[in-house]
N, CA, C and O atoms as CSV, one atom per row, in Angstrom:
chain,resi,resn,atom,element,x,y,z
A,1,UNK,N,N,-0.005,3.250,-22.617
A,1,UNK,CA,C,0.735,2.182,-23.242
A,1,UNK,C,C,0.412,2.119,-24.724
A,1,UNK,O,O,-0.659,2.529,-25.171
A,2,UNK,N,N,1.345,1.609,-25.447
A,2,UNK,CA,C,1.439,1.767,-26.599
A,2,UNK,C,C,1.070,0.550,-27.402
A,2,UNK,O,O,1.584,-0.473,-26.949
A,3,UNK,N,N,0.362,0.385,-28.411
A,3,UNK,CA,C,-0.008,-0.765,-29.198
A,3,UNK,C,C,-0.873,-1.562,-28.790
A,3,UNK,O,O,-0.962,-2.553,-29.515
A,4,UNK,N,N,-1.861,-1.544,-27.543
A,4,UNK,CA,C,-2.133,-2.889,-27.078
A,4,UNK,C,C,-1.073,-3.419,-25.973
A,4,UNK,O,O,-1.385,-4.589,-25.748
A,5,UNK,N,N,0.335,-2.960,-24.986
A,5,UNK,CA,C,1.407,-3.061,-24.547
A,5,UNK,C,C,0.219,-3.976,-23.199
A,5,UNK,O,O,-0.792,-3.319,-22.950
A,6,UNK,N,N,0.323,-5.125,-22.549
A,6,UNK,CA,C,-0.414,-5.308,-21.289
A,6,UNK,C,C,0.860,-4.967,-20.137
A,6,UNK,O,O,2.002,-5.422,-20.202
A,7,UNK,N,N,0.397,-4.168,-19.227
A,7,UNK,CA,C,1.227,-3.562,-17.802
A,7,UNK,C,C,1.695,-4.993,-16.982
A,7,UNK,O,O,0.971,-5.914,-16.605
A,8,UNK,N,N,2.516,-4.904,-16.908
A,8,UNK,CA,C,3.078,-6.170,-15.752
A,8,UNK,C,C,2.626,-5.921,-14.557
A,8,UNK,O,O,2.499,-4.813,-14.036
A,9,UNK,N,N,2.316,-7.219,-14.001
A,9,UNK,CA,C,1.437,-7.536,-12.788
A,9,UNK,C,C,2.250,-7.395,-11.860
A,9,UNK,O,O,3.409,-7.670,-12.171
A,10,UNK,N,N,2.016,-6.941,-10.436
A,10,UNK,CA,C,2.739,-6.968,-9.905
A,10,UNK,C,C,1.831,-7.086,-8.278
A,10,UNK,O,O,0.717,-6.589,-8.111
A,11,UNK,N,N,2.739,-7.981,-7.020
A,11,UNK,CA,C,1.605,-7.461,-5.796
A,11,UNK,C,C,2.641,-7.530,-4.573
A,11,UNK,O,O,3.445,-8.434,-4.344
A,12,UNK,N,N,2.444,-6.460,-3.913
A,12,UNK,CA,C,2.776,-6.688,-2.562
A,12,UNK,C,C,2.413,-7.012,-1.694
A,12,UNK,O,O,1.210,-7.276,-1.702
A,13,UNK,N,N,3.271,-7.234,-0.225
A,13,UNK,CA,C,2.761,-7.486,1.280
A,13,UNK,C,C,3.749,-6.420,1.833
A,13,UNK,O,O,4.967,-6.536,1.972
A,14,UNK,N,N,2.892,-5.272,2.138
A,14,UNK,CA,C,3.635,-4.491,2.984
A,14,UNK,C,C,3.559,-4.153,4.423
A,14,UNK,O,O,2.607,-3.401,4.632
A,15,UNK,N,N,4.237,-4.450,5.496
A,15,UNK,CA,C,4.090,-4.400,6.808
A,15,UNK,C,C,4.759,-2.856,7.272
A,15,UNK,O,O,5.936,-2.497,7.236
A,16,UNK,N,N,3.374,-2.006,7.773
A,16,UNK,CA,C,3.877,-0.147,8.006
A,16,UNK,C,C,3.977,-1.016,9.561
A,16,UNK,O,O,3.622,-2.110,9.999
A,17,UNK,N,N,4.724,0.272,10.088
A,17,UNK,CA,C,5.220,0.235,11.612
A,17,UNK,C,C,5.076,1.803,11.615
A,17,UNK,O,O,5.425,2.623,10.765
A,18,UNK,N,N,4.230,2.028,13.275
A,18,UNK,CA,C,4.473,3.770,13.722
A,18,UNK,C,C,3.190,3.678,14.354
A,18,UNK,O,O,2.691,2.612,14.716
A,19,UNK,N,N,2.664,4.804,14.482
A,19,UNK,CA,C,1.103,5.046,14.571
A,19,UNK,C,C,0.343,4.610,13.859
A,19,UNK,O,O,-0.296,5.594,13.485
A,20,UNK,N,N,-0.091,3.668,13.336
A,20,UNK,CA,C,-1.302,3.712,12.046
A,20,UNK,C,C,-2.191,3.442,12.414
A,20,UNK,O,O,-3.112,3.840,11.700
A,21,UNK,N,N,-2.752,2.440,13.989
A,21,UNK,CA,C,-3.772,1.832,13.970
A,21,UNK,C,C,-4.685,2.998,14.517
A,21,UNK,O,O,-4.138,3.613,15.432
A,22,UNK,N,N,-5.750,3.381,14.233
A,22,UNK,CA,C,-6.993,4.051,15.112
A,22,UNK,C,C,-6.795,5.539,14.505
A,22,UNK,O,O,-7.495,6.306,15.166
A,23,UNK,N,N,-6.122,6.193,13.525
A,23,UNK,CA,C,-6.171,7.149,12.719
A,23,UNK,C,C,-6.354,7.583,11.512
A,23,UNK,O,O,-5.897,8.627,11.049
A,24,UNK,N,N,-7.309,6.467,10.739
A,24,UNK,CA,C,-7.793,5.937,9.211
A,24,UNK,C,C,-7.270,5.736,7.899
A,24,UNK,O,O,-7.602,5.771,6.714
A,25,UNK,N,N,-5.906,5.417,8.953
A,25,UNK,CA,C,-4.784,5.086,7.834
A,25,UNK,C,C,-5.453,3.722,6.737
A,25,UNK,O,O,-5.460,3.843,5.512
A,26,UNK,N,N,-5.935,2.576,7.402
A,26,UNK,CA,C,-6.494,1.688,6.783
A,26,UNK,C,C,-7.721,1.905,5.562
A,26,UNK,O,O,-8.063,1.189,4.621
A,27,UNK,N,N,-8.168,3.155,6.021
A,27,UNK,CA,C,-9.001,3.663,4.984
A,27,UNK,C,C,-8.447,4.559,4.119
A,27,UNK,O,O,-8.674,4.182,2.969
A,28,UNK,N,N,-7.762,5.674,4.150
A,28,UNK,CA,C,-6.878,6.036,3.348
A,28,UNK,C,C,-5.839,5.408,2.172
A,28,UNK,O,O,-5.488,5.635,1.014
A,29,UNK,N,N,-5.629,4.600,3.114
A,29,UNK,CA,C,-4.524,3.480,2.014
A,29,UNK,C,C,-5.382,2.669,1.022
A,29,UNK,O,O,-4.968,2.554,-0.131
A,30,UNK,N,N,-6.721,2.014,1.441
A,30,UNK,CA,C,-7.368,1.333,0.354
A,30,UNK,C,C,-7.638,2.146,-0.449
A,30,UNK,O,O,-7.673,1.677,-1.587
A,31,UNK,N,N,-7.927,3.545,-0.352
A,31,UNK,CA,C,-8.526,4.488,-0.827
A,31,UNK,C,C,-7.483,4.955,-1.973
A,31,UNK,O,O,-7.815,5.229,-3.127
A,32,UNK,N,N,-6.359,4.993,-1.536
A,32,UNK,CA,C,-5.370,5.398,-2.409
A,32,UNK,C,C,-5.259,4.385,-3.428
A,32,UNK,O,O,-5.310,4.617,-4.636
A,33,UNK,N,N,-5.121,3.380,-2.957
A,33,UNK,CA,C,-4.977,2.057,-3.938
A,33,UNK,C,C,-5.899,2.073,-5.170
A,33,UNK,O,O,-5.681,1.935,-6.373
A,34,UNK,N,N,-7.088,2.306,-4.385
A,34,UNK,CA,C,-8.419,2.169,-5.374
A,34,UNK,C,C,-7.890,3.420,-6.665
A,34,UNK,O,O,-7.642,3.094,-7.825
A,35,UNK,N,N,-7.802,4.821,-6.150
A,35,UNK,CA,C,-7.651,5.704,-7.408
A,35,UNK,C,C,-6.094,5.140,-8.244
A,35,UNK,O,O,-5.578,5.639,-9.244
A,36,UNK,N,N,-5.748,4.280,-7.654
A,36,UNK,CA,C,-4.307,3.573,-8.530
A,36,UNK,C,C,-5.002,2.289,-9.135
A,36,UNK,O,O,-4.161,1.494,-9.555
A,37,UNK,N,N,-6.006,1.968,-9.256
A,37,UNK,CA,C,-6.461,0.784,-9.754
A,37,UNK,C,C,-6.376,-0.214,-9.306
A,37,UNK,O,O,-6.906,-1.207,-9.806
A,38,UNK,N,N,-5.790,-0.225,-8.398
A,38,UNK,CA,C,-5.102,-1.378,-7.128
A,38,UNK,C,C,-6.177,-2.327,-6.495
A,38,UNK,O,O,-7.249,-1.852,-6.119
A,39,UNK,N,N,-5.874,-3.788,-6.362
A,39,UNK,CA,C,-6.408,-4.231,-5.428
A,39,UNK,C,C,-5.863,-4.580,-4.373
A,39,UNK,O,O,-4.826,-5.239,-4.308
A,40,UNK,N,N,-6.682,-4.062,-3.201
A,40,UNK,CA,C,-5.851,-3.591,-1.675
A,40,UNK,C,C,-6.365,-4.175,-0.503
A,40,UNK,O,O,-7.493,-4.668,-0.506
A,41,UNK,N,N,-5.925,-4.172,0.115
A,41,UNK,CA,C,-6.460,-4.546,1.505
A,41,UNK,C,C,-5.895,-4.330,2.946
A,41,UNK,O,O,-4.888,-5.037,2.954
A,42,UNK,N,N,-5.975,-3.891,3.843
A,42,UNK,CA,C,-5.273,-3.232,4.818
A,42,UNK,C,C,-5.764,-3.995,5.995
A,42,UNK,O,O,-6.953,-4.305,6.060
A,43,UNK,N,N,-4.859,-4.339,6.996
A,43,UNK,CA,C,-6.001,-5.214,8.450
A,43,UNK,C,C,-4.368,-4.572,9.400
A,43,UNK,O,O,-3.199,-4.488,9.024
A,44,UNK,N,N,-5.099,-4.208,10.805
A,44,UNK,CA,C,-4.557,-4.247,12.035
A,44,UNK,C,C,-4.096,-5.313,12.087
A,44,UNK,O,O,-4.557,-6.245,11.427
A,45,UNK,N,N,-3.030,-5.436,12.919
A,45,UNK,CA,C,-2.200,-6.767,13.212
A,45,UNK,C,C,-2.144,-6.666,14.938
A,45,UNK,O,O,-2.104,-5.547,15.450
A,46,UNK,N,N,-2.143,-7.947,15.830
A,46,UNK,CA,C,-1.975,-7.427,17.158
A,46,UNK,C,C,-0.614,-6.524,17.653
A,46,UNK,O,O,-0.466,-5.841,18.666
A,47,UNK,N,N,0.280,-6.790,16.571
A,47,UNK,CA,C,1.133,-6.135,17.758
A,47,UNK,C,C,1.249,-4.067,16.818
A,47,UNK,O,O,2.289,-3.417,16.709
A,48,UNK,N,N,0.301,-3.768,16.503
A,48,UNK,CA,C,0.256,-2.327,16.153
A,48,UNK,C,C,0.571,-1.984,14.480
A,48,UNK,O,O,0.846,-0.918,13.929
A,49,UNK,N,N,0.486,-2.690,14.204
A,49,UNK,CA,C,1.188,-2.508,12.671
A,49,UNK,C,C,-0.047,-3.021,11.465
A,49,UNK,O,O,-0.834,-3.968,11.475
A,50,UNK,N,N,0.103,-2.374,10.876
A,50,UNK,CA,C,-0.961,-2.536,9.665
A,50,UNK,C,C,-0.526,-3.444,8.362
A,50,UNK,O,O,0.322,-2.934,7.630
A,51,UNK,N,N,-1.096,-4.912,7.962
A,51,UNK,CA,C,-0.825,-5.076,6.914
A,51,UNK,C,C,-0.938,-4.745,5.426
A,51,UNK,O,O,-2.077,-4.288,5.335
A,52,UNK,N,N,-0.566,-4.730,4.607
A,52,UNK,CA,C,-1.186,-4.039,3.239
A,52,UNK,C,C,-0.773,-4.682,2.450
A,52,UNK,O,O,0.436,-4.874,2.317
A,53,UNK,N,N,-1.996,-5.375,1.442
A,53,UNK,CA,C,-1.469,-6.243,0.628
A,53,UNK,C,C,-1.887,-5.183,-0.992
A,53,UNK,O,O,-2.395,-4.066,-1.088
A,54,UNK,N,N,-1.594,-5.766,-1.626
A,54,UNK,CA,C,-1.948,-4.619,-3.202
A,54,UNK,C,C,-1.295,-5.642,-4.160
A,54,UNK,O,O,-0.356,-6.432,-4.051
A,55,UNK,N,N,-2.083,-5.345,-5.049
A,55,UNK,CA,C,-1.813,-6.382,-6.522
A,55,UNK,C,C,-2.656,-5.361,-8.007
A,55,UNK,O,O,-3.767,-5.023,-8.414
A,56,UNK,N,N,-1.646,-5.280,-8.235
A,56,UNK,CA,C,-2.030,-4.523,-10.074
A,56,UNK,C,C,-0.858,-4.450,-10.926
A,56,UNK,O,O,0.144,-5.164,-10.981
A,57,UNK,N,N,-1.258,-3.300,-11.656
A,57,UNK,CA,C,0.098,-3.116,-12.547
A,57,UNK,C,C,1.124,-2.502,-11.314
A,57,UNK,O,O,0.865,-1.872,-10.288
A,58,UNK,N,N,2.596,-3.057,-11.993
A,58,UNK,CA,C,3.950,-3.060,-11.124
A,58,UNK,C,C,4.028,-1.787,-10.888
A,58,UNK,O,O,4.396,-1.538,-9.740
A,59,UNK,N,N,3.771,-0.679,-11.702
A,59,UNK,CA,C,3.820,0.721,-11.683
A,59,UNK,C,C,2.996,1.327,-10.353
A,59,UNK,O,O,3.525,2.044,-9.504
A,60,UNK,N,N,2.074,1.044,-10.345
A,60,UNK,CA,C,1.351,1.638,-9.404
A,60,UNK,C,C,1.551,0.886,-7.993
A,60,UNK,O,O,1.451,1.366,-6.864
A,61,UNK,N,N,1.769,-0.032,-8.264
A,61,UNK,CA,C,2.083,-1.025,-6.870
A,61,UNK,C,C,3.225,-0.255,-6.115
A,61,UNK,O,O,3.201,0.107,-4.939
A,62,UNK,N,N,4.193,-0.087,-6.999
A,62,UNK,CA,C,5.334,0.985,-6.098
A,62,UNK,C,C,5.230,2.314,-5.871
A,62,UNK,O,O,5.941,3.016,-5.152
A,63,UNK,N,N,3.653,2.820,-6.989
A,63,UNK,CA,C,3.297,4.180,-6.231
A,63,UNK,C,C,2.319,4.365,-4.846
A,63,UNK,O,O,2.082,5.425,-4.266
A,64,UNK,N,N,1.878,3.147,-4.535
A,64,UNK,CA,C,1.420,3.056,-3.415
A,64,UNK,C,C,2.505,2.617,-2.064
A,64,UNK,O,O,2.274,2.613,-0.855
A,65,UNK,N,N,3.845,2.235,-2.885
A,65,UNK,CA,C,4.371,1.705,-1.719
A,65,UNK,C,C,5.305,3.136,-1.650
A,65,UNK,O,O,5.786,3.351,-0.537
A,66,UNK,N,N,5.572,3.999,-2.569
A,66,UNK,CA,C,6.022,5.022,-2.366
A,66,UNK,C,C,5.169,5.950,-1.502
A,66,UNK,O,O,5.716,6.783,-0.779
A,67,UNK,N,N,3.844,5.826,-1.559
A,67,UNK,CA,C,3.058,7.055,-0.699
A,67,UNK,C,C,3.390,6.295,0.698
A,67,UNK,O,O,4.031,6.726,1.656
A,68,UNK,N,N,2.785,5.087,0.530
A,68,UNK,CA,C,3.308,4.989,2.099
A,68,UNK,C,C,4.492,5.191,2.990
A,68,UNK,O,O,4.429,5.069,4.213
A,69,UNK,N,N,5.524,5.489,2.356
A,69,UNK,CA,C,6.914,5.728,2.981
A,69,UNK,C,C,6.695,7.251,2.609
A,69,UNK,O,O,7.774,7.842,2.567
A,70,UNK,N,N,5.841,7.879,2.390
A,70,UNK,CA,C,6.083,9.634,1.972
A,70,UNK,C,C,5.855,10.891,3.228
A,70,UNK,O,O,5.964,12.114,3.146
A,71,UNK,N,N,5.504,10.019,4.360
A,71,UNK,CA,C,4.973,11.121,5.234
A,71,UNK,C,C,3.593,11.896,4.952
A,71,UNK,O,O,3.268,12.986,5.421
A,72,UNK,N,N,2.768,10.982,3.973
A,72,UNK,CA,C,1.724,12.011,3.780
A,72,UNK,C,C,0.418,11.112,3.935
A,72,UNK,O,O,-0.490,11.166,3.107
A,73,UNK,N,N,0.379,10.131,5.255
A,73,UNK,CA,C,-0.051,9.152,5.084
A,73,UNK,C,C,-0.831,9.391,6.925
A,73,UNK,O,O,0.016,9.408,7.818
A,74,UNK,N,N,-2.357,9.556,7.382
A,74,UNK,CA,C,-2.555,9.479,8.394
A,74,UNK,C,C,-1.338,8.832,9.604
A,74,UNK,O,O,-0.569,7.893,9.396
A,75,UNK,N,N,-1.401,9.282,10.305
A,75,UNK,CA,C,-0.676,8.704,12.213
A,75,UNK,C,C,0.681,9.297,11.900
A,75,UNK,O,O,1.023,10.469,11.741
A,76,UNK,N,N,1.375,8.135,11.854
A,76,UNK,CA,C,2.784,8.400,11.622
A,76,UNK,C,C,3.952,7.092,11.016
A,76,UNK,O,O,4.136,6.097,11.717
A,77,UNK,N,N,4.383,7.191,10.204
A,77,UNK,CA,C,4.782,5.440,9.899
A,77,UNK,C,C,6.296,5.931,9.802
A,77,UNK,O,O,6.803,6.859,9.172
A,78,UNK,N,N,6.984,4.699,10.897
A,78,UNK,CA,C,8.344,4.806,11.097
A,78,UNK,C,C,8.479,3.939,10.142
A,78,UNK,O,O,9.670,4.109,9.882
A,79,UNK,N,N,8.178,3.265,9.550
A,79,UNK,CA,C,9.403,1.986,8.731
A,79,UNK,C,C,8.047,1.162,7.918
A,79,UNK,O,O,6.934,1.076,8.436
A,80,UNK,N,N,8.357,0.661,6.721
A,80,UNK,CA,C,7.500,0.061,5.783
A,80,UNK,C,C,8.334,-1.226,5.298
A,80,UNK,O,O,9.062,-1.116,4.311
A,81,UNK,N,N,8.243,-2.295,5.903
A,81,UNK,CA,C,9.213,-3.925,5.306
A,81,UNK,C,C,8.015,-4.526,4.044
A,81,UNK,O,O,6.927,-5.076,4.213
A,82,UNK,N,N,8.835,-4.109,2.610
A,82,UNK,CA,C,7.977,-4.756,1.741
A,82,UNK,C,C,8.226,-6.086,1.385
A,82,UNK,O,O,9.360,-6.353,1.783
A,83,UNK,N,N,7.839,-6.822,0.961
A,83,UNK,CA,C,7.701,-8.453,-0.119
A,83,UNK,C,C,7.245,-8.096,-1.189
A,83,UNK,O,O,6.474,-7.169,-1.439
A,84,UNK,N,N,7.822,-8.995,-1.986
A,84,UNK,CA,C,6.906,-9.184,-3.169
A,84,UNK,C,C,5.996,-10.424,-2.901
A,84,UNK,O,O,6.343,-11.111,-1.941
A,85,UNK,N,N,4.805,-10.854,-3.645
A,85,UNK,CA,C,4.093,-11.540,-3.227
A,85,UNK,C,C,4.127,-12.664,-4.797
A,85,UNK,O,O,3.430,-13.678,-4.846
């Protein structure tokens, strides 16, 4: 960024659906977040689905919500319903 420019804030709530629970998707994803500067957090939900919350710059917030819809993400994730938060 240019001049001193501050990055717009940005945070999600993203709910993955598929395989995720019990294949270290939850650790992977914080993990990813973290090298994006992200603050993250991932929890099992009862009915199989992983929450993911993330808050940083807007940029990276959608590069984490892009990996998660990329197929390159432990288990298997059919569908990702984001919010903004």
């Amino acid at each position: 960024m240019a001049g001193g420019e501050v990055p717009s804030v940005s945070a999600a709530r993203a709910v993955v659906h598929g395989h995720v629970q019990g294949v270290g998707f939850r650790y992977a994803t914080t993990r990813r977040a973290a090298e994006l500067g992200l603050v993250c957090e991932a929890r099992n939900l009862p009915d199989g689905t992983v929450l993911v919350t993330a808050r940083g710059a807007a940029a990276d917030v959608e590069v984490l919500v892009d990996w998660l819809r990329s197929g390159r993400t432990p288990g298997r994730v059919t569908g990702v319903d984001v919010q903004p938060m």
